[in-house]
MARSE-609515 format. One record per residue (C-alpha): residue in three letters; y, z, x. Coordinates in steps of 0.5 Angstrom, whole numbers, padded with zeros to 4 digits, always signed. Layout:
N
ALAYZX ...
***
This chain:
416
UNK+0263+0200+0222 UNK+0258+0205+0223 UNK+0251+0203+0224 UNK+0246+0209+0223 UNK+0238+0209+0224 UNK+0232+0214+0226 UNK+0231+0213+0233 UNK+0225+0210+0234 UNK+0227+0204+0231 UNK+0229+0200+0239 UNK+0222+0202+0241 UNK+0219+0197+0235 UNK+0215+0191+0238 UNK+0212+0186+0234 UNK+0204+0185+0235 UNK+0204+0177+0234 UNK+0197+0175+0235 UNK+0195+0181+0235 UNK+0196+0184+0229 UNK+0191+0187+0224 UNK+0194+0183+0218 UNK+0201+0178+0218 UNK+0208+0178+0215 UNK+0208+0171+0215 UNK+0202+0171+0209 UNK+0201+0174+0202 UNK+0207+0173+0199 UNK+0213+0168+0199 UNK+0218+0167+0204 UNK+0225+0166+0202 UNK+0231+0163+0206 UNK+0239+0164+0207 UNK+0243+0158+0205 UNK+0246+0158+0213 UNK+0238+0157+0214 UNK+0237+0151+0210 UNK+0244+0147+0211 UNK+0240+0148+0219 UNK+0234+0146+0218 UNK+0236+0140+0213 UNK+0240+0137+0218 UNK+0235+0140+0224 UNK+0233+0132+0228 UNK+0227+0131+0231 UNK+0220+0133+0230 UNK+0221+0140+0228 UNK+0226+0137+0223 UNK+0221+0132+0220 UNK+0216+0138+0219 UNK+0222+0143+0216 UNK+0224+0138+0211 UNK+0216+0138+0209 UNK+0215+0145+0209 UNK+0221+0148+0205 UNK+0221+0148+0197 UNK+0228+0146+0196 UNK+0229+0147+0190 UNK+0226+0154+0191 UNK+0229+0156+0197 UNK+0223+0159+0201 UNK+0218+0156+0206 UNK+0212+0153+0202 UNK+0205+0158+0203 UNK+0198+0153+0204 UNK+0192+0159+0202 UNK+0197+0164+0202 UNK+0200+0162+0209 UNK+0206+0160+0210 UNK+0207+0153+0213 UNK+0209+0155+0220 UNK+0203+0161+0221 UNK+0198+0157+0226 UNK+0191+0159+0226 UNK+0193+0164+0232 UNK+0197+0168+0227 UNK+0203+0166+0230 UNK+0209+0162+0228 UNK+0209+0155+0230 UNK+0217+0155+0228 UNK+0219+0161+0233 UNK+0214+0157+0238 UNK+0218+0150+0237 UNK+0225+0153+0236 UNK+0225+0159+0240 UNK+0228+0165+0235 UNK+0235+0163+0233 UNK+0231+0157+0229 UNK+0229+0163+0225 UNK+0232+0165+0218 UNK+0235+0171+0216 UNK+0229+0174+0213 UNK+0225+0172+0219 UNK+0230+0175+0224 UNK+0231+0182+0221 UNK+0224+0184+0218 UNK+0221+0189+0219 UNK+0229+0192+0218 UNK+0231+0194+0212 UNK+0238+0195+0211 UNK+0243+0199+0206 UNK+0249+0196+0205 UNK+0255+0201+0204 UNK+0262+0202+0206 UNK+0263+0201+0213 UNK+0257+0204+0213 UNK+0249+0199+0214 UNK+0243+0204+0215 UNK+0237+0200+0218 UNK+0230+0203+0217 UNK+0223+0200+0219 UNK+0219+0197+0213 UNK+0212+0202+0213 UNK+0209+0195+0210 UNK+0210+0193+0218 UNK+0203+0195+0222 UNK+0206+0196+0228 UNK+0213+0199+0224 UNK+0209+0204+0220 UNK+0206+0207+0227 UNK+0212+0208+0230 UNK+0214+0212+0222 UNK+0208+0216+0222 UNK+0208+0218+0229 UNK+0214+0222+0229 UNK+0211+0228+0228 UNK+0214+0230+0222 UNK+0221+0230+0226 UNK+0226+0226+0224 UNK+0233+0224+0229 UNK+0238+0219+0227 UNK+0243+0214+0232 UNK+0251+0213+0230 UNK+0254+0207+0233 UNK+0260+0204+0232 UNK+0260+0197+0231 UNK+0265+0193+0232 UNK+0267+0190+0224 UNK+0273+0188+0220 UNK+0275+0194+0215 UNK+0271+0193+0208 UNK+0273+0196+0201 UNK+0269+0196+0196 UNK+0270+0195+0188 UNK+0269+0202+0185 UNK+0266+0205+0191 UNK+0266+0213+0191 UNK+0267+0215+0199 UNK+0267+0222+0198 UNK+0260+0222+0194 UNK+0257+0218+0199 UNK+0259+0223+0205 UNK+0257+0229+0200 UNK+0250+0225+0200 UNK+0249+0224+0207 UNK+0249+0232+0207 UNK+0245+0233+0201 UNK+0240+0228+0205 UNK+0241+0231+0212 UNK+0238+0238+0208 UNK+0233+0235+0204 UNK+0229+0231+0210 UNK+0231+0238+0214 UNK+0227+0242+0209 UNK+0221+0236+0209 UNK+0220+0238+0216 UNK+0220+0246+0216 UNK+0214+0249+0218 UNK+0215+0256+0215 UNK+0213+0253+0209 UNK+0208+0251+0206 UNK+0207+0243+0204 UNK+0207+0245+0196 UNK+0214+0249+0197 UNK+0217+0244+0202 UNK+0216+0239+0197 UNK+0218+0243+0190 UNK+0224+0245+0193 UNK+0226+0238+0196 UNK+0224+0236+0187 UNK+0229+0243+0185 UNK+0235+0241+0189 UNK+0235+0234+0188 UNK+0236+0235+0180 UNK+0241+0241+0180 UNK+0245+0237+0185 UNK+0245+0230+0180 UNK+0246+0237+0175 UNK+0253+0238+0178 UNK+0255+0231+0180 UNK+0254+0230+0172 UNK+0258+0236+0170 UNK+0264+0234+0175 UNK+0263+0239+0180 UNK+0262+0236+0186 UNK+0264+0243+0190 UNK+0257+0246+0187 UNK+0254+0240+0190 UNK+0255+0242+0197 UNK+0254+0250+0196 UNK+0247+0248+0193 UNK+0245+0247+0200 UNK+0246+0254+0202 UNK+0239+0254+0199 UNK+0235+0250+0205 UNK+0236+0256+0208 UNK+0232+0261+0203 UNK+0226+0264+0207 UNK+0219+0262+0206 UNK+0217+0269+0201 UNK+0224+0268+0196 UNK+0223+0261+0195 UNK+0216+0263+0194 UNK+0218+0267+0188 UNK+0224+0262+0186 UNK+0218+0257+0185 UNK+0213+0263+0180 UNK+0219+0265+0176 UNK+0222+0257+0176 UNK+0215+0255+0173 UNK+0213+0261+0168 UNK+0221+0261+0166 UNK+0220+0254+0163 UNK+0214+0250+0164 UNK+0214+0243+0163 UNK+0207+0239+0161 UNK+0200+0241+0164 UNK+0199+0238+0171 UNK+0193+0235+0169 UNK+0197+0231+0164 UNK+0202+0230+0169 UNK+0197+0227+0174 UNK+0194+0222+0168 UNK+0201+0219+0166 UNK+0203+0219+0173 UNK+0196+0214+0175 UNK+0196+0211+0169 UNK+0204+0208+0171 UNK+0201+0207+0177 UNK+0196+0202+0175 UNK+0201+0199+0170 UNK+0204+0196+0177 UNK+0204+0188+0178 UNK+0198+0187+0182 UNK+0200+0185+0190 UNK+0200+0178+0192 UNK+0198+0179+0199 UNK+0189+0177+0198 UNK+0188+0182+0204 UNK+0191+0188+0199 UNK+0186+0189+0193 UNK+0189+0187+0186 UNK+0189+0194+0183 UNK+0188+0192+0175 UNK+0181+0189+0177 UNK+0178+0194+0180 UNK+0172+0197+0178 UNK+0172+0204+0175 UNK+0169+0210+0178 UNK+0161+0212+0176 UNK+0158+0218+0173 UNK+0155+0218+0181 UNK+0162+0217+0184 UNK+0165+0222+0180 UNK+0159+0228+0181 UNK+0160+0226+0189 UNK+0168+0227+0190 UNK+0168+0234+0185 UNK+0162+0236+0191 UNK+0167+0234+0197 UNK+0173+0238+0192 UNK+0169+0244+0192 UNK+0166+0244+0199 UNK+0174+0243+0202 UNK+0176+0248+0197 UNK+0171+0253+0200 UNK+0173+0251+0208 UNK+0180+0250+0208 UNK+0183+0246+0214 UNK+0183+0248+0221 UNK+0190+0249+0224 UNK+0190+0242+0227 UNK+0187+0239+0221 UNK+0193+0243+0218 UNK+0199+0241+0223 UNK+0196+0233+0223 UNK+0197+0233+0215 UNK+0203+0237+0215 UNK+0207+0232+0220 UNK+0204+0226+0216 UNK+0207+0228+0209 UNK+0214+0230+0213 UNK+0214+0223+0215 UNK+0213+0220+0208 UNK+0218+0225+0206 UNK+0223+0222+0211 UNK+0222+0215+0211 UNK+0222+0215+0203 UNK+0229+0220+0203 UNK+0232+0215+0208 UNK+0230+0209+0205 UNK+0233+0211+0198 UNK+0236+0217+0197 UNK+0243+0215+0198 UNK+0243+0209+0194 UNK+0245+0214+0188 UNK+0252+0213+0190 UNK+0252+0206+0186 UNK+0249+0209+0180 UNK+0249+0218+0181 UNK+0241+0218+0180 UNK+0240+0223+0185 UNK+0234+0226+0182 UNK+0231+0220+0181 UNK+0231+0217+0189 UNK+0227+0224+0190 UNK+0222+0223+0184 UNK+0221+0216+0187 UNK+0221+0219+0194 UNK+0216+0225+0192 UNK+0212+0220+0188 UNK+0211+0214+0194 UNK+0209+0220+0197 UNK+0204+0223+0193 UNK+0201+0215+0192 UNK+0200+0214+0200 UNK+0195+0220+0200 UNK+0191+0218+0193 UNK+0190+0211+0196 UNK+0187+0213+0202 UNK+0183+0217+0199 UNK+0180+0211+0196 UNK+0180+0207+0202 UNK+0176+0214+0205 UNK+0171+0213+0199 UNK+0169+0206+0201 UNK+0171+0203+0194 UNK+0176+0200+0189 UNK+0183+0200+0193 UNK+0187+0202+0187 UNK+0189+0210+0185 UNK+0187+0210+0178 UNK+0181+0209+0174 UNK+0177+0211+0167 UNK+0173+0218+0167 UNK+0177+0223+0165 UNK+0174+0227+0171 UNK+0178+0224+0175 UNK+0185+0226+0173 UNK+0182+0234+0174 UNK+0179+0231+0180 UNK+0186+0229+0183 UNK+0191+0234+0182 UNK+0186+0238+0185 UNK+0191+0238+0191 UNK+0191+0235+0198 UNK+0186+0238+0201 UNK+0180+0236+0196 UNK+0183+0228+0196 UNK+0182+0227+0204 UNK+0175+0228+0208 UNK+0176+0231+0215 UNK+0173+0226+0219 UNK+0176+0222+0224 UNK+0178+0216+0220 UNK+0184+0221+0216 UNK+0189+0217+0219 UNK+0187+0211+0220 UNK+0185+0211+0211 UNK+0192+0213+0211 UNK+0196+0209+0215 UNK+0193+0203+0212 UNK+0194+0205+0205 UNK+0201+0207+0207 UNK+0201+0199+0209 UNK+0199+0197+0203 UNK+0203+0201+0198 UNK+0209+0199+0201 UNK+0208+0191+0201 UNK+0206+0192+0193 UNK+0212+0197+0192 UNK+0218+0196+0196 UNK+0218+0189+0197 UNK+0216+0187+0190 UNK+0222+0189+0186 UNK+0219+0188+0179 UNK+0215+0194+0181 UNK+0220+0198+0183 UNK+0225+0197+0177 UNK+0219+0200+0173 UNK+0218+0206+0176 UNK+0225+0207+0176 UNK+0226+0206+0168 UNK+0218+0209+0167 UNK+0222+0215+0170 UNK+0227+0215+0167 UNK+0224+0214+0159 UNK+0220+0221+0162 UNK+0225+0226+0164 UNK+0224+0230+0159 UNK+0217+0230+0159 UNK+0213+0228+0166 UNK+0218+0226+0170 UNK+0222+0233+0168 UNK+0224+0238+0172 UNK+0219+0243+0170 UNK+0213+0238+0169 UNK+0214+0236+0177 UNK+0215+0243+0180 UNK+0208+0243+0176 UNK+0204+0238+0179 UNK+0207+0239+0186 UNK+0205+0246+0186 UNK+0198+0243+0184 UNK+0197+0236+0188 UNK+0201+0238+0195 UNK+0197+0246+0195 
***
């Protein structure tokens, strides 16, 4: 069986005690079947305090105030500390790894939900190397699998994380070109034609200037709805997922909206980073931060359109959580209500103004982005309700918001 992973992923240190927030609280934590037959049987005090602190019915440890029962008042784990690790569960023993199943194949990732996890994600510097081991398993086969797509995918990736990370190309071309080739290769796959799925790539290679011009006559060709109209459906969809569990994360739907005066202050700063562009450290710093979120969602999603053939989907998903980080931390930066969306319909104008209109350039960019990273992933990847609604939302709007032409819009206005 081979195992792949980005590099970075050994170097990974739980924080303990010392992290800013706790995986071990803000949601329920659930336990495998081989778990719960060791801790019903397990002897002695732990035993009696197991057997006290699991709903069996339900199979997750039971949560006082949001808090799990084994989390003590220093933040660490009361059942790590009394049993050792082997007494952890498998939920317990694996996060903040996220493994995708495959054919003789597990891709592990690190979860962005994880503090420590998501430095070691954003400080890749917009780079992205993977490992490959063998490991040591009995040969599987799976019902219906299609090996050769999954290969045809590794290399459709391979070329959508190497234009993620191209500097020759400005944020809004990287981003429109990963869009483009991510539905033309579902196109070809459709149609049955896997070879012209592999000579799609040829175009990572395409020059700065020609991809340039590609993406003018692609949009004037066929334009797709307007990007303001894209911006509010794509707010609104935000605002319609359900609320995080977690009490350090705000509940979206609650949240204030913004004032005339709040409105007046952010079309103010728009204007005054419009007029001072980013200097090129400021351009380098934003650049490497988008590329990693670009890397980190491709990895995680792309290849799972072997089971369904949705490959434009997965880039849509990657590009949009991508767009969602950035929005978030421009909420985190205003001080207020940690939601993307809101009422005024200044706002939607306002926030398809592009990238440098959503950011200050202050000291606390990274930290507003970094938290925010945070808290979309624990609302989004890991509360499937939401992700199954994104997923169908994108689906009900290929042929409006979430079409080809529609998209290339928005990305040439919301990542310029």
């Amino acid at each position: 069986m081979l195992i792949r992973y980005p590099d970075y992923l050994p170097m990974f240190q739980c924080l303990a005690g010392q992290c800013p927030d706790s995986c071990c609280r803000g949601w329920g934590i659930g336990i495998d079947p081989k778990s719960l037959e060791r801790y019903a049987s397990w002897e002695g005090a732990l035993g009696n305090r197991l057997r006290n602190s699991i709903d069996w019915e339900n199979g997750c440890f039971l949560e006082y105030e949001g808090r799990c029962a084994f989390l003590n008042e220093e933040n660490l784990c009361d059942l790590y500390l009394e049993g050792g690790k082997g007494a952890f569960c498998k939920t317990c023993r694996t996060y903040p790894r996220h493994i995708e199943a495959f054919e003789n194949v597990r891709e592990i990732s690190l979860s962005l939900s994880c503090p420590a996890a998501m430095e070691l994600i954003l400080s890749g510097k917009g780079r992205a190397a993977f490992v490959e081991k063998e490991w040591e398993r009995p040969l599987e086969r799976y019902r219906d699998y299609d090996r050769e797509l999954y290969r045809q995918l590794c290399v459709l990736r391979a070329a959508l994380i190497e234009a993620a990370e191209r500097k020759d190309l400005s944020a809004r071309c990287r981003v429109s070109w990963i869009l483009a080739l991510g539905h033309d290769a579902e196109s070809r796959l459709s149609n049955g034609d896997r070879k012209g799925l592999l000579q799609l790539i040829s175009r990572s290679q395409m020059k700065s200037d020609r991809f340039e011009a590609y993406l003018r006559r692609k949009i004037h060709e066929k334009p797709g709805i307007s990007p303001e109209e894209t911006s509010k459906r794509y707010l609104e969809l935000f605002r319609s997922l359900y609320p995080a569990r977690d009490n350090s994360a705000s509940d979206w739907k609650k949240s204030s909206p913004i004032s005339e005066s709040e409105g007046k202050a952010a079309r103010g700063r728009a204007a005054k980073d419009s007029a001072n562009p980013l200097s090129p450290v400021q351009e380098d710093a934003f650049s490497e931060a988008l590329s990693s979120l670009l890397i980190y969602f491709l990895f995680t999603y792309l290849c799972g359109s072997v089971y369904d053939g949705k490959i434009f989907q997965k880039v849509q998903l990657s590009v949009y959580l991508t767009a969602m980080v950035f929005l978030l931390a421009e909420d985190r930066r205003d001080g207020k209500r940690e939601e993307p969306g809101a009422d005024p319909a200044s706002e939607t104008a306002e926030r398809s103004s592009g990238i440098s209109g959503i950011l200050e350039r202050d000291p606390n960019w990274r930290r507003h982005l970094k938290e925010a990273a945070v808290q979309l992933s624990r609302q989004i990847e890991h509360e499937d309700r939401n992700l199954e609604l994104l997923e169908r939302a994108m689906e009900r709007g290929k042929r409006e918001e979430f079409s080809l032409m529609s998209c290339l819009m928005w990305a040439d206005r919301f990542f310029s």
